[in-house]
C-alpha atoms as an extended CHARMM CRD file, in Angstrom:
* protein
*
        38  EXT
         1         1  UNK       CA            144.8430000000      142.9300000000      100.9820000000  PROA      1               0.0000000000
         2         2  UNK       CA            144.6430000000      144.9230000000      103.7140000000  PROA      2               0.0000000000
         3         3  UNK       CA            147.1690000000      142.8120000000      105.8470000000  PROA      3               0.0000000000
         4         4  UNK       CA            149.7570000000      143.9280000000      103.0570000000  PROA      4               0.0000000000
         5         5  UNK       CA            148.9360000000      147.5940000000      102.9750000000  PROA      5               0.0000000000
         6         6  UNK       CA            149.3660000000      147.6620000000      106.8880000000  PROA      6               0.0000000000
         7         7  UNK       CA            152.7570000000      145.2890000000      106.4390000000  PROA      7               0.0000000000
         8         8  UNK       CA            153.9450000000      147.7330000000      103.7200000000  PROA      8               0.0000000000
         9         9  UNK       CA            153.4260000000      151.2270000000      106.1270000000  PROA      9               0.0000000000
        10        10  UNK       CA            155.1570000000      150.0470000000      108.9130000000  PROA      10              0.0000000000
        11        11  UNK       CA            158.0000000000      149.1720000000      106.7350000000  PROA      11              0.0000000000
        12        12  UNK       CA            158.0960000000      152.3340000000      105.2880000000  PROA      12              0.0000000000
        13        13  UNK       CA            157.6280000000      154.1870000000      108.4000000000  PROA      13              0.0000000000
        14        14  UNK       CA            160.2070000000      151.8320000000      110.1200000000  PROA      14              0.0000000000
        15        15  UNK       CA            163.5040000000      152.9610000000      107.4420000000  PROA      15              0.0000000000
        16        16  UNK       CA            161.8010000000      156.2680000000      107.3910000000  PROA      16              0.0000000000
        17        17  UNK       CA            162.6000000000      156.1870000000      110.9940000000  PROA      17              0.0000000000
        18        18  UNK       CA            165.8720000000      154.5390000000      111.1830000000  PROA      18              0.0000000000
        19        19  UNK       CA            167.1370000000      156.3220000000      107.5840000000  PROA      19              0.0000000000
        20        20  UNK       CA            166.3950000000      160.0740000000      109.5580000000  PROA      20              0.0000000000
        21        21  UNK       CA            167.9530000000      159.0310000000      112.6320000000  PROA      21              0.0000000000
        22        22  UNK       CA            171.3510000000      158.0050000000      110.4450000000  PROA      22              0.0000000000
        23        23  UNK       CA            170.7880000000      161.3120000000      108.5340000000  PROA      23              0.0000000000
        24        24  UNK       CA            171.3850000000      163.5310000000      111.8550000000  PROA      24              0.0000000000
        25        25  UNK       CA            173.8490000000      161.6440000000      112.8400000000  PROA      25              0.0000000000
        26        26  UNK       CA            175.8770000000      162.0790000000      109.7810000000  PROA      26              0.0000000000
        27        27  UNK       CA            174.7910000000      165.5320000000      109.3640000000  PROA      27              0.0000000000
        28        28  UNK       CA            172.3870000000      167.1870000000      106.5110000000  PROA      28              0.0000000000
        29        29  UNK       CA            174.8910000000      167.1000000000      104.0890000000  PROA      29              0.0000000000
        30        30  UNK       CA            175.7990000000      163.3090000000      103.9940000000  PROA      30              0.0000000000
        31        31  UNK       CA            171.8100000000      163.3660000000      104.6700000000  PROA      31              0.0000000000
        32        32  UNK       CA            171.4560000000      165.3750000000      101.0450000000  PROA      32              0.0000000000
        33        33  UNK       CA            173.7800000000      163.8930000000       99.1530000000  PROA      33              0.0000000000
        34        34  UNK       CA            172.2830000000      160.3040000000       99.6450000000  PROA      34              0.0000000000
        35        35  UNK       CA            168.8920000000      161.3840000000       98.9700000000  PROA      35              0.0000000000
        36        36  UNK       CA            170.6280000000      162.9210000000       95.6160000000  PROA      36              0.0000000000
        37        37  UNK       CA            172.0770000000      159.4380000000       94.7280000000  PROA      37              0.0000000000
        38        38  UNK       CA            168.9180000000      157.4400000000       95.3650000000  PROA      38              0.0000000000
């Protein structure tokens, strides 16, 4: 159980990571407006 909660936070924190660094690239308002459609 505790093999999956550790598997499951660095996947998160892994697109957390790459989704912000694609956000300032594109700027805050492509950032914003993808947020809005998820």
């Amino acid at each position: 159980m505790l093999a999956v909660i550790s598997i499951m936070l660095v996947l998160m924190t892994v697109t957390f990571g790459v989704f912000r660094t694609f956000a300032e690239r594109t700027g805050p308002d492509a950032a914003l407006a993808r947020i809005q459609a998820v």
